[in-house]
MARMITOR-121393 format. One record per atom (N, C-alpha, C): residue in three letters; z, x, y. Coordinates in steps of 0.1 Angstrom, whole numbers, padded with zeros to 4 digits, always signed. Each point is the difference from the previous one (the first is absolute). Example, Ala and Ser with C-alpha at 12.3 -4.5 7.8 and 13.67 -1.06 7.14 Angstrom:
<padrens>
ALA+0078+0132-0057ALA+0000-0009+0012ALA+0000+0009+0012SER-0007-0004+0011SER+0000+0009+0011SER+0008-0008+0011
</padrens>
This chain:
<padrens>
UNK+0000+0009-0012UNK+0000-0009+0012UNK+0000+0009+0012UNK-0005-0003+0012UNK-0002+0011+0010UNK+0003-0014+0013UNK+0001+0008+0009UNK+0003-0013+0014UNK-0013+0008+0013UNK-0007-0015-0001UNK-0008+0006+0010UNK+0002-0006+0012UNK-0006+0005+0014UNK+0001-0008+0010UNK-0013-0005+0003UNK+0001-0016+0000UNK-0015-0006+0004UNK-0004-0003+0017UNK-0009-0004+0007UNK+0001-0002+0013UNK-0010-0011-0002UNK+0000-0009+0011UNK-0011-0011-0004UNK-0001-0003+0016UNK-0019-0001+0000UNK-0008-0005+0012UNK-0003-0014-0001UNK-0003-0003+0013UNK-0010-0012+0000UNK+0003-0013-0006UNK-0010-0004-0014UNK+0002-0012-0007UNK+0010+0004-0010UNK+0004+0013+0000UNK+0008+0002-0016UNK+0014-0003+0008UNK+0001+0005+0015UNK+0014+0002+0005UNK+0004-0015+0003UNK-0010-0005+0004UNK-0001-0021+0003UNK+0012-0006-0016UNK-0010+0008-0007UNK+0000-0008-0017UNK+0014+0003-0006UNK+0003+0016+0005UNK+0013-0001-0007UNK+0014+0000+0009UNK-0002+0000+0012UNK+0012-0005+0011UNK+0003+0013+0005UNK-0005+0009-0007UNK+0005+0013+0004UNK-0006+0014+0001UNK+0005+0010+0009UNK-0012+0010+0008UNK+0002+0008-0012UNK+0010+0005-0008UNK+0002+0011-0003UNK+0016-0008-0014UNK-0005+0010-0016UNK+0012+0001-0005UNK+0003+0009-0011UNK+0010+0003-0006UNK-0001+0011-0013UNK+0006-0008-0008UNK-0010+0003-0015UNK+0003-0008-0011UNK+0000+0010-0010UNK+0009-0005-0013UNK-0003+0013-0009UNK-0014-0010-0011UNK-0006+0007-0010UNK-0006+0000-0004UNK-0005+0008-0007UNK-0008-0004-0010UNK-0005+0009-0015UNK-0021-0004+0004UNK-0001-0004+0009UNK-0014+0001+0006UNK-0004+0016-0006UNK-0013+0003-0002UNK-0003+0016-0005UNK-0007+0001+0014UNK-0008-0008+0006UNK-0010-0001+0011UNK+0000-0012+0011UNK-0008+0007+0010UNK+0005-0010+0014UNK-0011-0015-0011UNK-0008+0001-0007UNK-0008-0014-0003UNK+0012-0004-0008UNK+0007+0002-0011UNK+0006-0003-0007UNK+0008-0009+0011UNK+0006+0007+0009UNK+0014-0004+0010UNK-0007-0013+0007UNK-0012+0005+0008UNK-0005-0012+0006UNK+0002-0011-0009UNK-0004+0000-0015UNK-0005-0013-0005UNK+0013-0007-0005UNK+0015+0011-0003UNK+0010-0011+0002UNK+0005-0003+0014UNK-0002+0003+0010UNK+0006-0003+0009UNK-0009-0014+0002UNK-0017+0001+0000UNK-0005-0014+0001UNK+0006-0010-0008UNK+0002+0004-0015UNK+0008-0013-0010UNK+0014-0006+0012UNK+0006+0011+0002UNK+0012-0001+0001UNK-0002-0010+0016UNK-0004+0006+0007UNK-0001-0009+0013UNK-0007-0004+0010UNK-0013-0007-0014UNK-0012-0006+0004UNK-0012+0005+0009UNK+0003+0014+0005UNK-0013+0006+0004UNK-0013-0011-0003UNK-0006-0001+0012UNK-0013-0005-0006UNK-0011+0011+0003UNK-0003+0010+0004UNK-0009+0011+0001UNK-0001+0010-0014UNK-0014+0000-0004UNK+0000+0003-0013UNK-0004+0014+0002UNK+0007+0009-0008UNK+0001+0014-0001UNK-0011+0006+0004UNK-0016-0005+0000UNK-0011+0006+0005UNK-0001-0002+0007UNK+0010-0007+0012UNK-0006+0000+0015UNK+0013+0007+0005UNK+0006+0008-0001UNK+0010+0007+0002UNK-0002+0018-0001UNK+0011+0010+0009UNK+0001+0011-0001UNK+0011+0006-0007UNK+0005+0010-0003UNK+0012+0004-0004UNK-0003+0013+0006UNK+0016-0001+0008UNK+0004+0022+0005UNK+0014-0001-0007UNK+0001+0012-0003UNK+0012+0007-0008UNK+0003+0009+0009UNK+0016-0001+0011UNK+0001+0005+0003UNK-0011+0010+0012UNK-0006-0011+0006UNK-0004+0002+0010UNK-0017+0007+0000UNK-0007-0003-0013UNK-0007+0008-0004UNK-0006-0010-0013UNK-0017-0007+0006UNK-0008-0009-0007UNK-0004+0007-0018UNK+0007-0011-0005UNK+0000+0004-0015UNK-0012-0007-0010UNK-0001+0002-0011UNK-0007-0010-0009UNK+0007-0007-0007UNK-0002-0011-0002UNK+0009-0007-0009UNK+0003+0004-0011UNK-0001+0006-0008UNK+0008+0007-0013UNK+0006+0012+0004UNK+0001+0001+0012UNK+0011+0022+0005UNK+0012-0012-0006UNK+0003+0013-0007UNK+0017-0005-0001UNK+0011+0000+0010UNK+0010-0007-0001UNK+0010-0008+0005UNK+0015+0010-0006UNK+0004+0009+0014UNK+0016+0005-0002UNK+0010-0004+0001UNK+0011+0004-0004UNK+0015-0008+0008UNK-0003+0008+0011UNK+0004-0010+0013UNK+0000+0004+0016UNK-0011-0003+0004UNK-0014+0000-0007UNK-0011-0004+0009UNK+0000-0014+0011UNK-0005+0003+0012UNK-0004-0012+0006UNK-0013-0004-0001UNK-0005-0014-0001UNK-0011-0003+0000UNK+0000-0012+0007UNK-0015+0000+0000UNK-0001-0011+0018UNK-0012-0006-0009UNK-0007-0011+0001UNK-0009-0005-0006UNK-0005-0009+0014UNK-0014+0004+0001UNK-0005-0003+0014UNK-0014-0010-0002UNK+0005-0010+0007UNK-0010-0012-0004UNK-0012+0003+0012UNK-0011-0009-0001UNK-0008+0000+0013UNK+0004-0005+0011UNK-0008+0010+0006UNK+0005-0009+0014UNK-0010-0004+0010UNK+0004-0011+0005UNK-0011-0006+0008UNK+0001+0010+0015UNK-0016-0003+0004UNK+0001+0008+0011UNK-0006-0010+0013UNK-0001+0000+0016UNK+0002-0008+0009UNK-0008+0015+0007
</padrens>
C-alpha cells in the first residue's frame, strides 16, 4: 500500500468537491488510480480524454506509481 497525493482540476475538482487529497492505495499506475477513483466518485471523463504528471512531470499511463508520488490528472480545458 503506498499514500499518494492526488490534485484535481476543472470538471474532476467540480465532481469530487475537492482541490487536492492523499489516499493510500495498491494502484501500480496513475490509469489503474484514475479508474478507481472514477468507480469510487463518479468521474465522468474517460481516461482518454485525460493527462497524467507524476510529480510535476507528464507521464504515460502505465509509469509506475511510488509511496509519496503526487499526481495531478488534467482534463481539457476550454479556451475563450
Amino acid at each position: 500500500m503506498k499514500t499518494i497525493t492526488v490534485k484535481y482540476f476543472a470538471i474532476l475538482r467540480e465532481q469530487r468537491g475537492l482541490a487536492e487529497e492523499s489516499l493510500s492505495t495498491e494502484a501500480a499506475d496513475a490509469q489503474s488510480l484514475y479508474n478507481a477513483l472514477q468507480t469510487a466518485h463518479g468521474f465522468t471523463l474517460p481516461v482518454d480524454r485525460l493527462r497524467a504528471a507524476v510529480n510535476g512531470e507528464f507521464r504515460s499511463w502505465p509509469a509506475p506509481l511510488k509511496d509519496g508520488d503526487e499526481v495531478v490528472f488534467i482534463p481539457p480545458v476550454a479556451g475563450g
